[in-house]
GUMARPA-180704 format. One record per residue (C-alpha): residue number from 0; x, y, z; residue in three letters. Coordinates in steps of 0.001 Angstrom, whole numbers, always signed. Layout:
REM GUMARPA-180704
<rec nr="NUM" X="X" Y="Y" Z="Z" rest="ALA"/>
...
***
This chain:
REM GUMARPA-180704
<rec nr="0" X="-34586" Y="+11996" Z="-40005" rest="UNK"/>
<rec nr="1" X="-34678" Y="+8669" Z="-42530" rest="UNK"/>
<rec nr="2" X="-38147" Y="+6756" Z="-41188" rest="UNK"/>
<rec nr="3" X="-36652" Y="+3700" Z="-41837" rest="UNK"/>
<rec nr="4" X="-33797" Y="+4539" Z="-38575" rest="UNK"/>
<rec nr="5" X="-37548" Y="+4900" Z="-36087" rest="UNK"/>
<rec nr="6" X="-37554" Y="+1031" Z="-35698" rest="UNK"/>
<rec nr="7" X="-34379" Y="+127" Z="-35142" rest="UNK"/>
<rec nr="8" X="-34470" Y="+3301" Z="-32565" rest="UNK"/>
<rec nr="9" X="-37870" Y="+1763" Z="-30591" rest="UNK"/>
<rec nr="10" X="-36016" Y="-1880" Z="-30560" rest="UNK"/>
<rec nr="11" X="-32982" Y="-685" Z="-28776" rest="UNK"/>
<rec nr="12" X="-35983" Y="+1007" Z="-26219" rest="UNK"/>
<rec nr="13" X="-37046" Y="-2270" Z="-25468" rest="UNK"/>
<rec nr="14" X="-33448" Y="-4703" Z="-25108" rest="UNK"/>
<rec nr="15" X="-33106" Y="-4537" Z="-21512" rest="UNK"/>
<rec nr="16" X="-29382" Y="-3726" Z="-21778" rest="UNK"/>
<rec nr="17" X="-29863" Y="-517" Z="-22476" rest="UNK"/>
<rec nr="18" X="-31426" Y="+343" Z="-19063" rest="UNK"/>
<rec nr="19" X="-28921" Y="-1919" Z="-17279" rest="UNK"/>
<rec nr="20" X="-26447" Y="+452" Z="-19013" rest="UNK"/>
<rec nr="21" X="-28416" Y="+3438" Z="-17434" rest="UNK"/>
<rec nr="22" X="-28221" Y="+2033" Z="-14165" rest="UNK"/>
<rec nr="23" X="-24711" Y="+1720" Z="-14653" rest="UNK"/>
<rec nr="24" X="-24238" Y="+5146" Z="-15510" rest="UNK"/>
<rec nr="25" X="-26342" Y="+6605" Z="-12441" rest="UNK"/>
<rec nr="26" X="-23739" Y="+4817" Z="-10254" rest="UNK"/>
<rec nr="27" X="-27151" Y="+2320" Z="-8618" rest="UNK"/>
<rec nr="28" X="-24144" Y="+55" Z="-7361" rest="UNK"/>
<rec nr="29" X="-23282" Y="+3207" Z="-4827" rest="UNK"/>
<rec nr="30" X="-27389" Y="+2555" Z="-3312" rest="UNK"/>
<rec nr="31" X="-26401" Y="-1345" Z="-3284" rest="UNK"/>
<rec nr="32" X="-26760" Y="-605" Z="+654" rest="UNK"/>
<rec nr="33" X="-30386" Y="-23" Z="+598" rest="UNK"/>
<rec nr="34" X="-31338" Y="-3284" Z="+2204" rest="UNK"/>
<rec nr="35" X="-29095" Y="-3435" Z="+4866" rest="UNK"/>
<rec nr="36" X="-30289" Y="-53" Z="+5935" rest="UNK"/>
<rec nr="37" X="-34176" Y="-1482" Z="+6095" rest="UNK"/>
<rec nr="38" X="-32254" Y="-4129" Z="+8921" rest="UNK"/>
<rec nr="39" X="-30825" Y="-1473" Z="+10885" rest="UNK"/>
<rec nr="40" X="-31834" Y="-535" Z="+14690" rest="UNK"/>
<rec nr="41" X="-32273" Y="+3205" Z="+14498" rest="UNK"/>
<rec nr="42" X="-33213" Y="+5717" Z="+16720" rest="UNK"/>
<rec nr="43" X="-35133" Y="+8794" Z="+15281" rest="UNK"/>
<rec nr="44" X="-32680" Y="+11628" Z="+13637" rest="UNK"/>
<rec nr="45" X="-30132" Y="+8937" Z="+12571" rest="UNK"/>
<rec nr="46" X="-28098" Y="+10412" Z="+9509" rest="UNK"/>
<rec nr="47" X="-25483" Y="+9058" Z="+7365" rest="UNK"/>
<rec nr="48" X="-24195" Y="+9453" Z="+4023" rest="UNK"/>
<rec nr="49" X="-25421" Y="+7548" Z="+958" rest="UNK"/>
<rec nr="50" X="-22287" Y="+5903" Z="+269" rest="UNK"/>
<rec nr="51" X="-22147" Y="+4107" Z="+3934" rest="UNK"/>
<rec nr="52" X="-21313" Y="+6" Z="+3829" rest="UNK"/>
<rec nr="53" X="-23492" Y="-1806" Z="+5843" rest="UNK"/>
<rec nr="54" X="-22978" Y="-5224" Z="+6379" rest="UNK"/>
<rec nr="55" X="-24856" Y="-7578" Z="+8735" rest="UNK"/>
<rec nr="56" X="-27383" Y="-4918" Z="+9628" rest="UNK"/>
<rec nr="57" X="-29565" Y="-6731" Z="+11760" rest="UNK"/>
<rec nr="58" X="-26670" Y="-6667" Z="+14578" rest="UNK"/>
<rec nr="59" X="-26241" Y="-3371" Z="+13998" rest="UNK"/>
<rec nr="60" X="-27838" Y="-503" Z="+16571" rest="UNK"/>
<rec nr="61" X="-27373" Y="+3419" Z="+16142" rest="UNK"/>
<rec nr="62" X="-28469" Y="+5717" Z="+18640" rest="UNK"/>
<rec nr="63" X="-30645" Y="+8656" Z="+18180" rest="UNK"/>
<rec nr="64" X="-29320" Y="+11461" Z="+16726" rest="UNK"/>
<rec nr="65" X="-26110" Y="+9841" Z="+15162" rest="UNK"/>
<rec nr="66" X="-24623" Y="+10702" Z="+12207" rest="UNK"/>
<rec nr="67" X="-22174" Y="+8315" Z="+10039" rest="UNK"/>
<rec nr="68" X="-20013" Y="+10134" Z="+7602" rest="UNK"/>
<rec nr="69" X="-18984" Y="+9753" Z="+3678" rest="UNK"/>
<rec nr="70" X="-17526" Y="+6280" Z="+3164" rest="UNK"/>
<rec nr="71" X="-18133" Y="+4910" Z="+6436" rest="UNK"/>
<rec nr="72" X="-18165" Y="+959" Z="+7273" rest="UNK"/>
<rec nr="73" X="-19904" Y="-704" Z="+9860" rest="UNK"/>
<rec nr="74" X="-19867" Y="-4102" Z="+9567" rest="UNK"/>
<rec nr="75" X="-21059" Y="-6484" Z="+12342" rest="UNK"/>
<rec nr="76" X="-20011" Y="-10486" Z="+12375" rest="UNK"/>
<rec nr="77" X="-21633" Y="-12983" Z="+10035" rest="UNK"/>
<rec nr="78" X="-22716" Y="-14761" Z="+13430" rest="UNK"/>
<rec nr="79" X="-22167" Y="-12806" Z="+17116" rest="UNK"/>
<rec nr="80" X="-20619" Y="-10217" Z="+16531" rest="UNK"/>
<rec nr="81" X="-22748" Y="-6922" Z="+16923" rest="UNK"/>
<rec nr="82" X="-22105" Y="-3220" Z="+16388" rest="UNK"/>
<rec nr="83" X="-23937" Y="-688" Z="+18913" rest="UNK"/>
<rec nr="84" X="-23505" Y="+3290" Z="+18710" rest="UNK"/>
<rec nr="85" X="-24705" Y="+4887" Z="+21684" rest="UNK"/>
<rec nr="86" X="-26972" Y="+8789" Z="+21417" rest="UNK"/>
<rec nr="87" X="-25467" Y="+11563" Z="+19379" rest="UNK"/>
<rec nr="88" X="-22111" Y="+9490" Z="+17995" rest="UNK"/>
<rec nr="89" X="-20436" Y="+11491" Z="+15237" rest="UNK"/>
<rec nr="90" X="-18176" Y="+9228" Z="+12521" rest="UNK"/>
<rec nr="91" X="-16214" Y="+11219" Z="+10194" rest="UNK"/>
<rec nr="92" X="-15592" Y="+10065" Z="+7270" rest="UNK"/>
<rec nr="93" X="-14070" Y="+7059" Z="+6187" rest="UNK"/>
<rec nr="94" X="-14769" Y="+5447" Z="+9616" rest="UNK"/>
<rec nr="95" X="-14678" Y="+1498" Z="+9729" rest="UNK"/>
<rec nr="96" X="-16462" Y="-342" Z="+12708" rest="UNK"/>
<rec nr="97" X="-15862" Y="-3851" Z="+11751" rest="UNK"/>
<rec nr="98" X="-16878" Y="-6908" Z="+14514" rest="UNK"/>
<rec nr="99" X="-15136" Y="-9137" Z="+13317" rest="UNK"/>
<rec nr="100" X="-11171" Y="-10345" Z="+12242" rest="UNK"/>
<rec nr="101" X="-9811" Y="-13450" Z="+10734" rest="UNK"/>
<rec nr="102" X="-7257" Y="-15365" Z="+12617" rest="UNK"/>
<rec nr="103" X="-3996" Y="-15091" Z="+11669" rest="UNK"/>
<rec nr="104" X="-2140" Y="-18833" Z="+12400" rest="UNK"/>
<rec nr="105" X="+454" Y="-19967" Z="+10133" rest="UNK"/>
<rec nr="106" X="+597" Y="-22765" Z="+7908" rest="UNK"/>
<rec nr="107" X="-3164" Y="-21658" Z="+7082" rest="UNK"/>
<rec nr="108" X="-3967" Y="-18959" Z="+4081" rest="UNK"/>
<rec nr="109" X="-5336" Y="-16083" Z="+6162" rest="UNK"/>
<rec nr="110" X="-8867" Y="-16160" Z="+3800" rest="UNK"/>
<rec nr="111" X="-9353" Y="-20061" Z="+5221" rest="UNK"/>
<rec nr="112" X="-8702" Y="-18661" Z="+8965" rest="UNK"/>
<rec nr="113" X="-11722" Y="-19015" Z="+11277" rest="UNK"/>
<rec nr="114" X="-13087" Y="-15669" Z="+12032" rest="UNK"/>
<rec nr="115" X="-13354" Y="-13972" Z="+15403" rest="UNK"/>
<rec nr="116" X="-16316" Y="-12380" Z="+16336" rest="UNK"/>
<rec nr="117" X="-16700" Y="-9667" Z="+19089" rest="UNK"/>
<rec nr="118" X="-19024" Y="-6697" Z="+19641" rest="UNK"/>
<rec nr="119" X="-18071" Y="-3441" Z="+19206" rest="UNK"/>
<rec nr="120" X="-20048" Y="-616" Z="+21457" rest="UNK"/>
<rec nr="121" X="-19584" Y="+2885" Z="+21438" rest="UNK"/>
<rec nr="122" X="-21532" Y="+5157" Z="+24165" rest="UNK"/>
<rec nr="123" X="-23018" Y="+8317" Z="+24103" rest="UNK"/>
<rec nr="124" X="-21652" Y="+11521" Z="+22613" rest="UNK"/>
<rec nr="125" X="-18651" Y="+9826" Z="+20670" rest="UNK"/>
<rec nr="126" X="-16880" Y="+11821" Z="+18412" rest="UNK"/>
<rec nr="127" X="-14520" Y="+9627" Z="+15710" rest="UNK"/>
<rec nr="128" X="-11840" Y="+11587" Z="+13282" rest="UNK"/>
<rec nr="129" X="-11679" Y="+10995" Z="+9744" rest="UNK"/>
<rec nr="130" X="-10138" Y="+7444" Z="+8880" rest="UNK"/>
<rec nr="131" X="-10185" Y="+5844" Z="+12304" rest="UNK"/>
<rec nr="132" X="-10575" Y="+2294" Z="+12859" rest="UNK"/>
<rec nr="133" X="-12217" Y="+699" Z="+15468" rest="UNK"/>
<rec nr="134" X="-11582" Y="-3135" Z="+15869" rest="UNK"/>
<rec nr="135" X="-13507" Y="-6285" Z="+17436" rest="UNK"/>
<rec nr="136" X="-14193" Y="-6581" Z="+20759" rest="UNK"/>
<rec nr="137" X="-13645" Y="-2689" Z="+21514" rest="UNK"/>
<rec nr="138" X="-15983" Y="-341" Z="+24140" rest="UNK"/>
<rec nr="139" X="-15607" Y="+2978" Z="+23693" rest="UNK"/>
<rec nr="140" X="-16901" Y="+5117" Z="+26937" rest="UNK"/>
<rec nr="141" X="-19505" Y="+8219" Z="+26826" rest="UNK"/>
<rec nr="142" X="-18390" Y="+11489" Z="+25576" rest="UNK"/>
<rec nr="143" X="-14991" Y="+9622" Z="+24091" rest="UNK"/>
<rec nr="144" X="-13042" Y="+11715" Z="+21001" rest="UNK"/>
<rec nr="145" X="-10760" Y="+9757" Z="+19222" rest="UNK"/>
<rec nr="146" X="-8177" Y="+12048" Z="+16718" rest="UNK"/>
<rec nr="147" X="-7848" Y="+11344" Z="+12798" rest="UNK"/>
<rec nr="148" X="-6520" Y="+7919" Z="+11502" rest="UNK"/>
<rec nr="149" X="-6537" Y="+6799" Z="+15105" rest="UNK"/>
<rec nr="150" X="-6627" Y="+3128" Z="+15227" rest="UNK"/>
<rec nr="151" X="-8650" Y="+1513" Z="+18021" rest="UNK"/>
<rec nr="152" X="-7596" Y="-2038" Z="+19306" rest="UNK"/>
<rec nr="153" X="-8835" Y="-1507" Z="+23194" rest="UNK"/>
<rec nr="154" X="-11430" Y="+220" Z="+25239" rest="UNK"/>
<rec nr="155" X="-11295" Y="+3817" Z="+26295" rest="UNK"/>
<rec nr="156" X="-12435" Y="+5211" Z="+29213" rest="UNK"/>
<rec nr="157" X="-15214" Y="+7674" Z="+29439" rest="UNK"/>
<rec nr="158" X="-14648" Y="+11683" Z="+28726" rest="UNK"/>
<rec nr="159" X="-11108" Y="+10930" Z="+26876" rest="UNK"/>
<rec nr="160" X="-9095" Y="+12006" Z="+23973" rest="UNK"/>
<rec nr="161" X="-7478" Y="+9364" Z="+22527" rest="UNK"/>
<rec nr="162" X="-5189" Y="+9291" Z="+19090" rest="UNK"/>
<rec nr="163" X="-2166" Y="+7476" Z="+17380" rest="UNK"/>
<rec nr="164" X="-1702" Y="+3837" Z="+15955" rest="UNK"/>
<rec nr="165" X="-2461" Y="+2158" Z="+18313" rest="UNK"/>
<rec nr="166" X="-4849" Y="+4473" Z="+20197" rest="UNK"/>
<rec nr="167" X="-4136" Y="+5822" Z="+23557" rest="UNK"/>
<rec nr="168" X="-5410" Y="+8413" Z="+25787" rest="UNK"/>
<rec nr="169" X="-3983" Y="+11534" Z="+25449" rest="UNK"/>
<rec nr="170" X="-6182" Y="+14354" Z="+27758" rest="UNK"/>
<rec nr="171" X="-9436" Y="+14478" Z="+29050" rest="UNK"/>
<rec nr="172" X="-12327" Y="+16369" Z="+27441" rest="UNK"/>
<rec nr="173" X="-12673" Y="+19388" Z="+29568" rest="UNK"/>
<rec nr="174" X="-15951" Y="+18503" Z="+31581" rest="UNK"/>
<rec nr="175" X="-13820" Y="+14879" Z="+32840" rest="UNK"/>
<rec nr="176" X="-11057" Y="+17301" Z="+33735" rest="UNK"/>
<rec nr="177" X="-12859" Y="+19237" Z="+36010" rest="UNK"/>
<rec nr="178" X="-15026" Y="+16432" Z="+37340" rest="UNK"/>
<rec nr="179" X="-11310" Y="+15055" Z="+39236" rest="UNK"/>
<rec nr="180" X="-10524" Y="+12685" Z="+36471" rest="UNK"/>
<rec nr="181" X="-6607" Y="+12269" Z="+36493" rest="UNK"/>
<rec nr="182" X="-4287" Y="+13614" Z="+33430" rest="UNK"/>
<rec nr="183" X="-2405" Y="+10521" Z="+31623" rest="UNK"/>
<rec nr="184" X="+1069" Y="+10181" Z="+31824" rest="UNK"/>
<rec nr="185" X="+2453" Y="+11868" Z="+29469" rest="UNK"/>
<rec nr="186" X="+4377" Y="+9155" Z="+26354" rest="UNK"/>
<rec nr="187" X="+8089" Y="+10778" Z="+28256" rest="UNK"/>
<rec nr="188" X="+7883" Y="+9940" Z="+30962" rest="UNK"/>
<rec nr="189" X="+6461" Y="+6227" Z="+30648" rest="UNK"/>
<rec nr="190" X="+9287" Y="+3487" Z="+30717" rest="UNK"/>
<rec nr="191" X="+10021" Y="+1641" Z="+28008" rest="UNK"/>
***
């Protein structure tokens, strides 16, 4: 190699862009969440994937043992509105948890809407499909499973199985069965 190419070689070491450029290629914007997890509440054993959105952390709480899945978003409310995860809650992946919803009023662009914050709380033992959505204001009971792409606009009673847009109970997990907890209606025979 020519030794008049060795300084031009050692300048581009030292222009900043070529690090920047680096970064860039090593994907560093997919770690971007790295300081919201240091403002999580987290109980010991708490997994999730590196590509989780966090925003908001310090209103968000997850349980021991819980384990958020590829893509997940949790995102509490710029002011109130919290996110807590009870023991041993499983998110699939592409979950979103979000506390918060702008208002929806006409006559007013829906980005200039006021939002509305509520918490979101999910108990113990909760099992969410891939895709599901879980809006503001919702509880989710202990030991709750809620099926793929579900969408979650109220709370659900402890032990169910819940699924559809928008989510409703659909059967009982088999320990709420036998502990006298009643069957739902079935979608027939419910009047219009």
């Amino acid at each position: 190699m020519n030794g008049r190419r060795w300084p031009g070689a050692l300048r581009s070491l030292t222009d900043g862009r070529v690090y920047l450029h680096a970064l860039r290629l090593a994907h560093f914007s997919a770690y971007a969440h790295v300081r919201q997890v240091r403002l999580l509440r987290r109980g010991p054993g708490v997994t999730f994937a590196p590509n989780v959105s966090f925003r908001n952390a310090e209103r968000i709480t997850l349980g021991a043992g819980t384990h958020v899945g590829e893509h997940g978003v949790i995102w509490a409310g710029n002011r109130t509105g919290r996110v807590v995860l009870g023991e041993k809650c499983l998110l699939g992946p592409h979950v979103t948890l979000t506390a918060s919803n702008y208002g929806i009023e006409l006559g007013t662009p829906v980005m200039d809407q006021p939002t509305v914050e509520r918490d979101i709380v999910l108990g113990r033992d909760v099992w969410l499909g891939a895709n599901v959505v879980v809006t503001a204001g919702v509880t989710i009971g202990d030991e709750v499973v809620v099926g793929a792409g579900a969408v979650v606009t109220h709370d659900l009673p402890p032990g169910c199985v819940a699924a559809g847009v928008p989510a409703r109970v659909i059967g009982w997990r088999p320990a709420a069965a036998r502990d006298g907890v009643p069957e739902p209606v079935p979608a027939t025979e419910v009047a219009p």
